[in-house]
C-alpha positions as CSV (number, residue, x, y, z in Angstrom):
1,X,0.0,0.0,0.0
2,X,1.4,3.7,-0.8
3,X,2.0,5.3,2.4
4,X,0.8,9.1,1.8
5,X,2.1,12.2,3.5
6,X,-1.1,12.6,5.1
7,X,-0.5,9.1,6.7
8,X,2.8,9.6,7.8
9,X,2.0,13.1,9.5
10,X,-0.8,11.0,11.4
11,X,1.7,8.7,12.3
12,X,4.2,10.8,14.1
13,X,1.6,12.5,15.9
14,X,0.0,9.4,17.2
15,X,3.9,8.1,18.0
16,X,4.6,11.3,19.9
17,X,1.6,11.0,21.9
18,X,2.4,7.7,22.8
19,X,6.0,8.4,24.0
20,X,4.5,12.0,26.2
21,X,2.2,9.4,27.7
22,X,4.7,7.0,28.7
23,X,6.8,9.6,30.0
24,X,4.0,10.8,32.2
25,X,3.9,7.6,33.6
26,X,7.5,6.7,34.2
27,X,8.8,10.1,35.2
28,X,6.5,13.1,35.9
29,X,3.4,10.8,37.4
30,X,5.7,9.2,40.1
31,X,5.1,12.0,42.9
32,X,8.7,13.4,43.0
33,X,8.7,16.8,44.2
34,X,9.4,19.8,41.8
35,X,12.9,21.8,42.8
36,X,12.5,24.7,44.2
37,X,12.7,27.9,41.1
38,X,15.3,31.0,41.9
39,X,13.4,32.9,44.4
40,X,12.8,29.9,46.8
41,X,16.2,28.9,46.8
42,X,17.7,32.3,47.7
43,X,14.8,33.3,50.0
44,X,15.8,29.7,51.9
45,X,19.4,31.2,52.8
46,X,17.8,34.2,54.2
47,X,15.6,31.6,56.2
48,X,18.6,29.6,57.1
49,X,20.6,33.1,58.3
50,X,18.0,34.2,60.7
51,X,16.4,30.4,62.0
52,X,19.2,28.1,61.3
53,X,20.2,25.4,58.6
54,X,18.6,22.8,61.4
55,X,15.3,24.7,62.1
56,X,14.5,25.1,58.2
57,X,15.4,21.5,57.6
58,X,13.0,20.5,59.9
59,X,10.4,23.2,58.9
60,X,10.3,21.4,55.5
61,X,9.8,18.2,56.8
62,X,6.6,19.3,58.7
63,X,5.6,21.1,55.9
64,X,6.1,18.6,53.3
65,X,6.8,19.5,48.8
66,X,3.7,20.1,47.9
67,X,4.2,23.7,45.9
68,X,6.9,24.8,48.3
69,X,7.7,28.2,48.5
70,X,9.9,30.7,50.7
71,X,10.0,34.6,50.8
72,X,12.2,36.6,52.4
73,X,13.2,40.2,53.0
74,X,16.2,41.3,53.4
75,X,18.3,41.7,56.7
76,X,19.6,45.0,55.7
77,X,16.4,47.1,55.1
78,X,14.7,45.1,58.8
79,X,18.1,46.3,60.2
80,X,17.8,49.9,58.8
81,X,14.0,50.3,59.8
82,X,14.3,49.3,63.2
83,X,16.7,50.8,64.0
84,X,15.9,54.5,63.0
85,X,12.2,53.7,64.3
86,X,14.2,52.8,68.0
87,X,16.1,55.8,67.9
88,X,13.0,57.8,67.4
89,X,11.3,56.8,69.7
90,X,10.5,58.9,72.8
91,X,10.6,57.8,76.1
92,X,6.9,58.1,77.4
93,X,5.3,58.4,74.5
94,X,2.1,56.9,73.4
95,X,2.2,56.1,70.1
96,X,1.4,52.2,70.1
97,X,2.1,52.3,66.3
98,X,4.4,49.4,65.1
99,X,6.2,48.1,62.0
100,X,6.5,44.4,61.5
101,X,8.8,42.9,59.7
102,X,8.9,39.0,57.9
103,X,12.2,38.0,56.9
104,X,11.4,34.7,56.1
105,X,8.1,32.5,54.9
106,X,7.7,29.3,54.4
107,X,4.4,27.5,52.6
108,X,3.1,24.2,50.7
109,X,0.0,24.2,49.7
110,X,-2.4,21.3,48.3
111,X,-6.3,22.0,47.3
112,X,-7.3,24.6,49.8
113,X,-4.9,23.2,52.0
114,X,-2.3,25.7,53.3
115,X,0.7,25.1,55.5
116,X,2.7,28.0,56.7
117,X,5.7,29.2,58.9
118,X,6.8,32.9,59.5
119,X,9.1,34.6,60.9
120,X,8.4,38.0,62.3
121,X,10.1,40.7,64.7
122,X,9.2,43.9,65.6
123,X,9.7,46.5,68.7
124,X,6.8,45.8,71.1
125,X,3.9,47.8,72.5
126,X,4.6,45.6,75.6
127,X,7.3,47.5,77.7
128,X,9.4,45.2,80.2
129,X,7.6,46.1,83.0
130,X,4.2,44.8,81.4
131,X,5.7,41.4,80.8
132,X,6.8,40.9,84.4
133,X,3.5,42.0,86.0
134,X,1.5,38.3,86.6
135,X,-1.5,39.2,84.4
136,X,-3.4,36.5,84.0
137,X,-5.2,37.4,80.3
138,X,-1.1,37.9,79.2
139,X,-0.2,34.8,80.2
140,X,3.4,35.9,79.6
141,X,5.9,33.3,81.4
142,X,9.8,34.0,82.5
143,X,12.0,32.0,80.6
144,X,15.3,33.6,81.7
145,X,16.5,36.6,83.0
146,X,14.7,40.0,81.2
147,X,13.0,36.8,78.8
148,X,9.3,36.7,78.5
149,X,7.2,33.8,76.5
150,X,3.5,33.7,75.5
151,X,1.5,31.6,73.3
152,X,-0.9,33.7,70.8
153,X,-4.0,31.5,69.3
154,X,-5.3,33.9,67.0
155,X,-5.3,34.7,64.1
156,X,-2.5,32.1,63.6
157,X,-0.4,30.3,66.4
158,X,2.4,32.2,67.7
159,X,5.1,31.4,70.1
160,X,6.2,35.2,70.8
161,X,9.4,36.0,73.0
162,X,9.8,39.8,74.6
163,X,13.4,40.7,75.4
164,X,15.1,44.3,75.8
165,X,17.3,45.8,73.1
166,X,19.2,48.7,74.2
167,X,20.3,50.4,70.6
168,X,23.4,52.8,70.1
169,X,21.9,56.4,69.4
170,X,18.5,55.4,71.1
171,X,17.7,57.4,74.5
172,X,18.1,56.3,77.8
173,X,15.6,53.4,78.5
174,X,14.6,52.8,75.5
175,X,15.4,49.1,75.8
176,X,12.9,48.8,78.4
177,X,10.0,51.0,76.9
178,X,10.5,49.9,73.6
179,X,11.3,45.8,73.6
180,X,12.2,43.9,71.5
181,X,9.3,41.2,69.6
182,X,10.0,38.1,68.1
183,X,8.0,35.7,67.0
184,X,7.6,32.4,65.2
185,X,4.2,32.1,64.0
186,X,2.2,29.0,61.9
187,X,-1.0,27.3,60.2
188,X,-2.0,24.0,59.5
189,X,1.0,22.1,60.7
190,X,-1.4,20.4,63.8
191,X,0.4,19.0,67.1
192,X,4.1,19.8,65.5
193,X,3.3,23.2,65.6
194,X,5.0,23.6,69.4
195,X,7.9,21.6,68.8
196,X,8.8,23.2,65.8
197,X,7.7,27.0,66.8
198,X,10.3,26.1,70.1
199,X,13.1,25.1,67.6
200,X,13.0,28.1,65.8
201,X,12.4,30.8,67.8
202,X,15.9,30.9,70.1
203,X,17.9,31.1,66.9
204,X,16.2,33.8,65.7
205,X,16.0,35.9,68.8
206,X,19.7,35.3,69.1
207,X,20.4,35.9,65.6
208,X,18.3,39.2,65.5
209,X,20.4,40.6,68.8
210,X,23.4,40.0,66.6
211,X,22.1,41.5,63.4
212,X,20.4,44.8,65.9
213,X,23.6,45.2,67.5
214,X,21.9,45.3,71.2
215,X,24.0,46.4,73.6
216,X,24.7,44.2,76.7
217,X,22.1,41.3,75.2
218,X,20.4,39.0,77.8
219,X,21.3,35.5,77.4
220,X,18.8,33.7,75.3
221,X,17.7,30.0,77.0
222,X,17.9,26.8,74.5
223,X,13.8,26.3,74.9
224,X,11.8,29.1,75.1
225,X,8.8,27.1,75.0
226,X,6.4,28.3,77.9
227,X,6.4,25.8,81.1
């Protein structure tokens, strides 16, 4: 029979549908996770810089492959802000306004299903003596020396630490009018969320002193998960 060029045509099409079919099966279908694209990967240093190599490997873990992002900002522009806002600030005053700062996220999502960790710091509206004062709907507990601890339940889980941060150029007190916040907050991980909220957040609190410069810091406790 004469093969036409009509029939070949059909032929390679029908032969390279075939071949993307059996490379569906034998490579993309098998569940292996996507790498990471450009952004993820240099947002993860960041994340490894302020939590630790160890806390973001076991972040991942928890949070499993499924579209896995991370999203960072960078050190130098937290560093700049907080500073200048700490040595603005005026001892007494009343301005509860506060910036807050994420320098590093971490996500997989699957369906509507969203897992999420972040990393967040800020200068506090509590002031030191707030923290130590027994208030029962605080629930803030001493970890350490000048080292305060709560759990926050809404709107995401949050282990959040309080600490003072006395900054070069700020006035006199500030480090106890103006504290330092850090915090490791959340969603959808379930029961790991404590274990792996308490293995973040003492990196990050030390690692922020560092990257702050606080004068005279107060030593940070290996768990500051509340007793």
């Amino acid at each position: 029979m004469k093969t036409t060029r009509s029939t070949a045509l059909a032929g390679v099409v029908a032969l390279a549908a075939a071949l993307t079919a059996l490379t569906g099966c034998s490579g993309g279908g098998d569940g292996e996770a996507e790498a990471p694209g450009p952004e993820t990967v240099k947002a993860l240093k960041v994340c490894e810089e302020v939590l630790g190599a160890g806390g973001v490997s076991a972040a991942r873990a928890i949070l499993g492959d499924s579209d896995f992002r991370a999203e960072s900002l960078p050190w130098a522009k937290v560093g700049e802000a907080m500073l200048k806002e700490a040595r603005s600030y005026v001892p007494g005053s009343e301005d509860l306004s506060r910036s807050t700062y994420e320098p590093c996220r971490m996500s997989t999502a699957e369906g509507e299903s969203i897992r999420r960790v972040d990393a967040r710091v800020q200068w506090s509206v509590f002031t030191m003596d707030s923290v130590t004062v027994a208030d029962k709907q605080r629930k803030w507990t001493k970890a350490a020396e000048d080292v305060y601890v709560q759990w926050e339940r809404q709107p995401m889980d949050a282990l959040v630490a309080v600490v003072p941060c006395r900054v070069p150029g700020a006035a006199a007190g500030q480090e106890r009018e103006l504290p330092l916040q850090v915090s490791v907050r959340s969603q959808g991980i379930g029961t790991d969320r404590e274990t792996l909220s308490g293995k973040l957040l003492t990196p990050f609190v030390r690692d922020t002193q560092k990257r702050l410069g606080c004068q005279d810091p107060v030593t940070i406790p290996e768990s500051l998960l509340p007793q």
